[in-house]
C-alpha positions in Angstrom: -4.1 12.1 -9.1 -2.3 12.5 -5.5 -1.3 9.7 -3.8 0.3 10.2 -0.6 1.8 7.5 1.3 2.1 7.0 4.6 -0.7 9.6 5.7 -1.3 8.8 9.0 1.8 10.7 9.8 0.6 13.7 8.3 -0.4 16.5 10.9 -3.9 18.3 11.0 -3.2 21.0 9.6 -1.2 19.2 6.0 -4.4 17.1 6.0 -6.9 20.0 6.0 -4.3 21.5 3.5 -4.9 18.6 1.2 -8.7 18.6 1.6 -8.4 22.4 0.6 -6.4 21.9 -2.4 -8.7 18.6 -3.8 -11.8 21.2 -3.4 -10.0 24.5 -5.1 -8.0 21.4 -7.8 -10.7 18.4 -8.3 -7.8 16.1 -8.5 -7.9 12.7 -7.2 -6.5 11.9 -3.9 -5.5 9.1 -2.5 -4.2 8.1 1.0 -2.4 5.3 1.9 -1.8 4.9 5.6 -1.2 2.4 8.4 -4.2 0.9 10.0 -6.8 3.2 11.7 -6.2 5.9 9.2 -9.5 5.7 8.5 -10.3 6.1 12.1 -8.1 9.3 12.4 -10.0 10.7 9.6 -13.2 10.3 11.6 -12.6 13.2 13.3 -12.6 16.1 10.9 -15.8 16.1 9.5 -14.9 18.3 6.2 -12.2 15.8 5.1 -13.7 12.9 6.2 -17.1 13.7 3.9 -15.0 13.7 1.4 -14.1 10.7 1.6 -14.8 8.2 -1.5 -14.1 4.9 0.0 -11.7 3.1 2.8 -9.8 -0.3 1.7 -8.1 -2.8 4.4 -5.5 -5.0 2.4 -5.3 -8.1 3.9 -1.7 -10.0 4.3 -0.5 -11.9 1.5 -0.5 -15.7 1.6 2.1 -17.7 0.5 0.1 -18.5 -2.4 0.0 -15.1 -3.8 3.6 -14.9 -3.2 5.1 -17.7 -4.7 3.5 -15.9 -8.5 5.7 -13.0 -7.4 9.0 -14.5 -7.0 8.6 -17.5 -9.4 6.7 -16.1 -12.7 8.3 -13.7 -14.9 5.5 -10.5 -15.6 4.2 -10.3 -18.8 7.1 -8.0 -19.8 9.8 -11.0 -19.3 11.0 -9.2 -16.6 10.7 -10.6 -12.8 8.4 -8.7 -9.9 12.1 -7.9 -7.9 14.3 -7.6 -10.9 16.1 -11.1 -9.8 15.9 -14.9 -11.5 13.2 -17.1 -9.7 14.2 -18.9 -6.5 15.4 -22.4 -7.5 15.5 -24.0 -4.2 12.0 -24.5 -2.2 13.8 -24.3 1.2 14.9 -20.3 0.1 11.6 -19.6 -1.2 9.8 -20.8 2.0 12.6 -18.8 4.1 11.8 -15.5 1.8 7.8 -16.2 2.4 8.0 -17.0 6.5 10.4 -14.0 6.7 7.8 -11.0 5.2 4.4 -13.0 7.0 2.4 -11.5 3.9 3.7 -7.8 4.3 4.8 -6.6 0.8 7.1 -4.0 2.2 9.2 -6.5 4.2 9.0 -8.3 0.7 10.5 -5.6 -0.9 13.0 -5.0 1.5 
């Protein structure tokens, strides 16, 4: 398995270099890119065929985000290796700041 992030910066010529190595390898590949990726891909025919399946992910909403900074993972460990928020103004802060976008999360 390949996953390559942030594909849409990838020039024509690495992409068909990737669709020529999942036909000579069989490997899975997977693209992870910035909206209208898919869109990009369109346009060469031989890659795009190839193509499996496209997925949009949607924004997070501040109930799928309070789990993440509040609930220890079933290791014990926290989602961002820190204790839970205690105070609800700094939680709501942390949740307006990122609008949804795990990177800015992360970050």
């Amino acid at each position: 398995l390949l996953i390559v992030d942030e594909a849409d910066r990838l020039a024509v010529n690495s992409l068909e270099y990737l669709r020529d190595l999942y036909d000579r390898q069989g490997f899975g590949l997977v693209l992870i890119g910035m909206p209208g990726l898919e869109k990009r891909l369109k346009r060469y025919a031989q890659l795009y065929s190839r193509v499996g399946f496209a997925h949009a992910f949607r924004v997070l909403t501040a109930d799928d985000l309070r789990p993440l900074l509040q609930e220890p993972l079933p290791t014990g460990e926290f989602a961002f290796g820190h204790a839970p928020f205690q105070d609800e103004a700094a939680l709501g802060a942390v949740i307006r700041t990122c609008r949804g976008n795990l990177r800015l999360l992360v970050r």
